[in-house]
N, C-alpha and C positions, 0 to 999 in steps of 0.2 A: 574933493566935494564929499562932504559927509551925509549917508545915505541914511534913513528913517528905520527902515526893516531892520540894519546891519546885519543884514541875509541871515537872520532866525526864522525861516520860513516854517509855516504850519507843517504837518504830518501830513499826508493824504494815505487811506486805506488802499487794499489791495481790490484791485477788479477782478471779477472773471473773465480767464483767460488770456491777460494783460500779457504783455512780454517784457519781466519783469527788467530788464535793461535797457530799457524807456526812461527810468527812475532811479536816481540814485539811491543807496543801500535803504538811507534814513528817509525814503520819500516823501522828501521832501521838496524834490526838485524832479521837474520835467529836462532828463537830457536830450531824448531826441526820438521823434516820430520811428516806430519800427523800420518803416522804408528806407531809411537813413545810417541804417547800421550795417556794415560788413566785417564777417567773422573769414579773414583767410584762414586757409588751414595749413598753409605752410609759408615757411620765410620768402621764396618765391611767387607765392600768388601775393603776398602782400608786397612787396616791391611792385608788380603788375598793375595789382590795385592802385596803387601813389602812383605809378606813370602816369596810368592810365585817365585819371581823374584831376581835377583841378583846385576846385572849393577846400575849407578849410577842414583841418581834420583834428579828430580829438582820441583818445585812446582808456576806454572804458576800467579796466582792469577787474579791482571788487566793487569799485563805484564807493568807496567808503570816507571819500573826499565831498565836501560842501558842493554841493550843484554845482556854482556857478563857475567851479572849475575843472568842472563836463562840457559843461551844457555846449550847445552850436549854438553857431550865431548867426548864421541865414540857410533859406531852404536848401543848399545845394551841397553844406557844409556834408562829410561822413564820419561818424560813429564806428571807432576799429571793434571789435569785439577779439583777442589776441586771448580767448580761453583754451584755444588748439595747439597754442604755444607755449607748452609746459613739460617739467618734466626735467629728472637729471641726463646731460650731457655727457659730462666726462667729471672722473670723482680723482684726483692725483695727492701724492702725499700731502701738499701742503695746501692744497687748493682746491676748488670742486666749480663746473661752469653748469648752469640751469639757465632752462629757456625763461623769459623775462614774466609770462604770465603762473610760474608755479610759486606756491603761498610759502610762506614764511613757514606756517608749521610744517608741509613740506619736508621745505629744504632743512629744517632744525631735526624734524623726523632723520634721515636721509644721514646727516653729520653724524647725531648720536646714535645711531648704530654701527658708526666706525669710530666713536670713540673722538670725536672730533666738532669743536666751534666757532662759529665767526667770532673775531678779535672786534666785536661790539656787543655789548648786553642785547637782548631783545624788548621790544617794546611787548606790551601787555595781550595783544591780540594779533592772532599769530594769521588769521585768514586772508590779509592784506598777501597782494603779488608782490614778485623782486621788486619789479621795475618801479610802481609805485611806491614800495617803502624808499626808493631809492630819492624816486624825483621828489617826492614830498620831505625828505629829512627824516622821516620813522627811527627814533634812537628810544635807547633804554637809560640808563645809569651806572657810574660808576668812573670817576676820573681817568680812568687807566685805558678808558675806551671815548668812542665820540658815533656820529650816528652810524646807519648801518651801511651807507653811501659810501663812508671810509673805508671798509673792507672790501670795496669795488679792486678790482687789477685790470682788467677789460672790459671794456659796453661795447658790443656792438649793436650798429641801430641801421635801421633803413632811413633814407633823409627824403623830403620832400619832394623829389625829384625820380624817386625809386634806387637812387642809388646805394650802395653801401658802404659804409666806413666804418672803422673797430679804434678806439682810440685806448692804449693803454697808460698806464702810471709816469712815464717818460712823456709824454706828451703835453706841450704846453696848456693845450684846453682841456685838459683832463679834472680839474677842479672845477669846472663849469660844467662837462658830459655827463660824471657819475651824479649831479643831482641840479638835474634844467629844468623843473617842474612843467615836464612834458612840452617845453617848447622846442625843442632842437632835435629833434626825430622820434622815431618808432622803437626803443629799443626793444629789440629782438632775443638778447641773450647776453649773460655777465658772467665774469668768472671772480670768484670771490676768491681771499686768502681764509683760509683756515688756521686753526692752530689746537693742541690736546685741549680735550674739556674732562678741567677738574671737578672735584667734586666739594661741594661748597655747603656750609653750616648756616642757616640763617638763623638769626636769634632775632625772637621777635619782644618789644616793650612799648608800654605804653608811661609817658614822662609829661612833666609839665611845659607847659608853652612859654614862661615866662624867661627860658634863657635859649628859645628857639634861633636869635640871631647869631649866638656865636656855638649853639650844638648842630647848627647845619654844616658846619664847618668842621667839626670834628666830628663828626658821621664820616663827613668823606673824605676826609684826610686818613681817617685810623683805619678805614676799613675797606676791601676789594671793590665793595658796590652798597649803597645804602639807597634805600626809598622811607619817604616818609607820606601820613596825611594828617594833617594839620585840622583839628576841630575847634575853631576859634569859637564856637558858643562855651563850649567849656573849658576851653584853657587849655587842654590834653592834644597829646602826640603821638600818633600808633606811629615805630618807627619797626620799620627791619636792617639790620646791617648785616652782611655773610662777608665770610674770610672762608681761605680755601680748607678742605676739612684737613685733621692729623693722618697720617697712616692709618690706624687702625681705625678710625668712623669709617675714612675714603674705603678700607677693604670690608668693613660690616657692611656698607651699601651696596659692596659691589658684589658681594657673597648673597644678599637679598636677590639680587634680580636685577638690581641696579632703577630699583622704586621707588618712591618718595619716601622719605621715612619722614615722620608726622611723631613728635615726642609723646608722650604718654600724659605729662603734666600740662595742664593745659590752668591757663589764665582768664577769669571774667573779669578782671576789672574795667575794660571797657565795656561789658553789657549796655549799663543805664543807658552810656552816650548815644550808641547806637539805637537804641529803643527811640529813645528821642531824635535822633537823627530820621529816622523810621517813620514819625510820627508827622514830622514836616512833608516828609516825600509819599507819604499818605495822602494827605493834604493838597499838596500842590496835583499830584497825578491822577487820583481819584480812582486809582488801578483795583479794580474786585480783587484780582489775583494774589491773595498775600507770599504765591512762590513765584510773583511774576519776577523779572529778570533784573528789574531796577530793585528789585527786595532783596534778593539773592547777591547782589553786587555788594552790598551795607551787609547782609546778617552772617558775611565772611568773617567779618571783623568780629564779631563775639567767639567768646571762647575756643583764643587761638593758640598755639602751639609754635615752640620753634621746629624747623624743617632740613632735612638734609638732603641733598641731589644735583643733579646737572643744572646747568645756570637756565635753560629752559623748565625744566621742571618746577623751578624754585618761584621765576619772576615773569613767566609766559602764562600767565593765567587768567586773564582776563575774561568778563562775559561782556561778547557780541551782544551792546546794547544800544537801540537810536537815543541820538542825546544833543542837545549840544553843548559841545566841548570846545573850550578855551584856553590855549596853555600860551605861555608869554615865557618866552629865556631870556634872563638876564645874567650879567657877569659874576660869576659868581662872587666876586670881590664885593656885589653890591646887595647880594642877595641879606643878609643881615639889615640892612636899611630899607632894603623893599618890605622887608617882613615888619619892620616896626612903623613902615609906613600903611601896611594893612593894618596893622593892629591897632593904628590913632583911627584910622578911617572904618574898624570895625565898630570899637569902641563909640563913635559920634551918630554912626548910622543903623546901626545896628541892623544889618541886611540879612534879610531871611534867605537861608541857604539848606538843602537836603542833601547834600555832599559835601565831605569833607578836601579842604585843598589837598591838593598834590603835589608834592615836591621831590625831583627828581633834578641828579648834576651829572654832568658829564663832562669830559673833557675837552679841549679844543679840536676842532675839526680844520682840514686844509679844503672843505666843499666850499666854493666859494658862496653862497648862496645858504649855507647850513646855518641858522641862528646861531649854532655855538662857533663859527667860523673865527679863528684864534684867539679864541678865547673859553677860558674854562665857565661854563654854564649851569645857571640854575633854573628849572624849568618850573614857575608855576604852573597846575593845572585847576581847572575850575569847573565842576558839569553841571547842567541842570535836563532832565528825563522829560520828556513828551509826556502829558498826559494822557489817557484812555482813549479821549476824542481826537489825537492829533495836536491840541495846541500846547502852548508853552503858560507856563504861572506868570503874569506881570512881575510880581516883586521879583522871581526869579530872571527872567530877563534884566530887568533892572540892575540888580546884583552885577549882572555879567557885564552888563557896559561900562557902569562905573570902577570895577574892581579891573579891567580893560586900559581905563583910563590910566588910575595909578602904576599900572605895571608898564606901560607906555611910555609914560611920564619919568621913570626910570632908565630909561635907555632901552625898552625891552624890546626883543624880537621877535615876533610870533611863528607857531608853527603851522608851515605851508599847509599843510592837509587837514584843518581845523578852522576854527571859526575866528574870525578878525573883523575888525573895522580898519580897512585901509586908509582911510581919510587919516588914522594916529599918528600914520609912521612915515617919516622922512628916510624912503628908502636907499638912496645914494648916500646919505650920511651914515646908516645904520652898514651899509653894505660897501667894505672899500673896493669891494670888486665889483660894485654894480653895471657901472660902464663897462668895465670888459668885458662883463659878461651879453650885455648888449650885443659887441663887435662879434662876440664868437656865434649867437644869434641871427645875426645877419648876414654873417657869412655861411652855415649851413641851412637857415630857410630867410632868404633877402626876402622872398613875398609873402610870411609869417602865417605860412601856412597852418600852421600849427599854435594859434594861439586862438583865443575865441575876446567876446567882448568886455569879459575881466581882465583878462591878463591884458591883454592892448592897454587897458586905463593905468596896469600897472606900469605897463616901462614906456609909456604913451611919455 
């Protein structure tokens, strides 16, 4: 059943005094009455709490997920708040265990100081928890890797019942555990694989759009990791590809301090694009602030440089900004045809947009449940920025649904932690392991404790 909002919900301001985990990141969403939240401070008080209690239960993390896959669904439901639960565990040669509420930059903090990183690129924003990058798919780029759920070895979680279980890589639900989008317990704490982090050369260009279906392909065929974003008003392509650096960059970096190095020669030929890009998102958002944070995100792209450093350093930079966001994975096999099928559907409609696509691949995943699940992946993304007032641009909404549609239409898989119209996707066909994952489901919470009134519709 196709829903009228497709949960683009307005913005609401902040109050005095509010407790700000009432609301998710983007407030845009009411998760749950303050009375409703419990913060245990240790892995024992929260088993306690799950014996203890009954109603259904949801687990807050950075709240950086669409409401409606917070929110409670009746008075008596509880809201975990698990920010007590953070922090490195144990750091071993090839591996490092953190409790499930510590953040991505963190844990990337934490690795690269012993010279060490997860065998998955990172995604752009690093304030996201383990556990949630985990249950929602959170991936980066680069064939060679797939999300960051992959680099799980152990979840342990507290189950519905308070009890505990640890499941690791030998284990048959273990592709269902390391990414259950919060249905199948509380995880408490993961132990990742590690592996040396090299030091890597990013060369940044801007190219044209018109051979975009088969240079996605050779992006990331030739090269360690590529991201691109795509400006179909003007035909152009800000692309970055990094390979690993030679000896002697990887030792000038490491004789630096081991800091970004930031080339000297720097490039405007994307200026105009972005001024005009600028100019849209002017427009639609109506923001005084011209350092406001949606400006800052665009006037990155002017006058860029290629970069040398750790793969966090290079591709973890993202600004923490409310938006909403869209991204659709398809196979990469098909990702060439998806792209000329945006580009007949640009070309006819010509859809006002103030961000450039996003195109990011990776490689296949064994999560059952990960969009790219065996299959190598192309991830379109798509944003459009809250205006000053809280609401969103018509035309820009619009954009998103229908640009929604053709990537659906495609076979595409959406990303759990982002905005979707479920009513798209035939998920038991998109998903060969949807039913199993059902049974593994029901067997650690049979009373579905742990799900609220969206996911229920989902595996309803």
């Amino acid at each position: 059943m196709a829903r009228n909002d497709l949960s683009y919900p307005r913005r609401e301001p902040l109050q005095a005094g509010e407790d700000v985990r009432v609301r998710n990141w983007a407030r845009n969403a009411t998760l749950a009455p303050s009375s409703s939240i419990s913060a245990p401070r240790t892995e024992d008080e929260l088993r306690s709490v799950l014996a203890a209690s009954q109603g259904g239960v949801r687990v807050i993390g950075s709240r950086m997920s669409p409401g409606r896959m917070l929110s409670l669904a009746a008075q008596r439901d509880m809201l975990l708040d698990l920010s007590h639960l953070r922090g490195l565990v144990e750091l071993g040669e090839d591996r490092a265990t953190f409790r499930a509420a510590t953040t991505l930059g963190e844990i990337y903090a934490c690795l690269s100081g012993h010279g060490r990183m997860l065998p998955a690129a990172p995604g752009v924003i690093a304030s996201q928890t383990l556990a949630g990058a985990l249950a929602t798919g959170t991936h980066g780029q680069g064939l060679g890797q797939s999300c960051i759920a992959d680099a799980a070895l152990t979840v342990r979680m507290v189950l519905a019942d308070g009890s505990m279980r640890e499941f690791d890589t030998e284990h048959p639900w273990f592709g269902a555990v390391k990414l259950g989008l919060g249905l199948l317990g509380v995880v408490t704490q993961v132990t990742l694989r590690t592996v040396p982090s090299p030091v890597y050369v990013c060369q940044k260009a801007v190219t044209s759009a018109d051979t975009l279906e088969s240079d996605l392909l050779t992006w990331n065929r030739e090269n360690a990791m590529s991201k691109a974003w795509w400006f179909p008003d003007s035909d152009q392509v800000h692309v970055w590809t990094a390979q690993e650096a030679d000896a002697v960059t990887g030792s000038n970096y490491l004789a630096g301090g081991s800091v970004l190095l930031e080339q000297q020669a720097r490039s405007s030929v994307l200026n105009s694009t972005v001024e005009k890009t600028l100019e849209h998102m002017r427009g639609d958002t109506k923001i005084l602030d011209e350092n406001g944070k949606p400006f800052q995100t665009v006037n990155r792209f002017k006058d860029f440089s290629d970069v040398t450093g750790d793969v966090y350093q290079v591709f973890c930079r993202g600004i923490a900004t409310p938006q909403i966001n869209v991204e659709i994975g398809v196979p990469l096999a098909r990702a060439g045809a998806v792209v000329a099928a945006i580009k007949q559907w640009h070309a006819e409609t010509r859809p006002h947009m103030h961000y450039p696509v996003i195109l990011r691949a990776t490689g296949a995943s064994d999560s059952w449940l990960s969009p790219s699940y065996s299959q190598e992946t192309c991830f379109f993304g798509f944003v459009v920025y809250y205006a000053e007032d809280g609401s969103l641009a018509p035309e820009g909404v619009d954009f998103l649904r229908a640009v929604e549609r053709v990537l659906a239409d495609e076979g595409g898989r959406p990303h759990w932690g982002k905005y979707y119209d479920e009513s798209l996707y035939d998920w038991s066909a998109l998903y060969p392991r949807w039913a199993a994952f059902r049974g593994v489901r029901n067997a650690l919470d049979p009373q579905h404790r742990f799900e609220n009134a969206f996911t229920a519709a989902l595996f309803a």
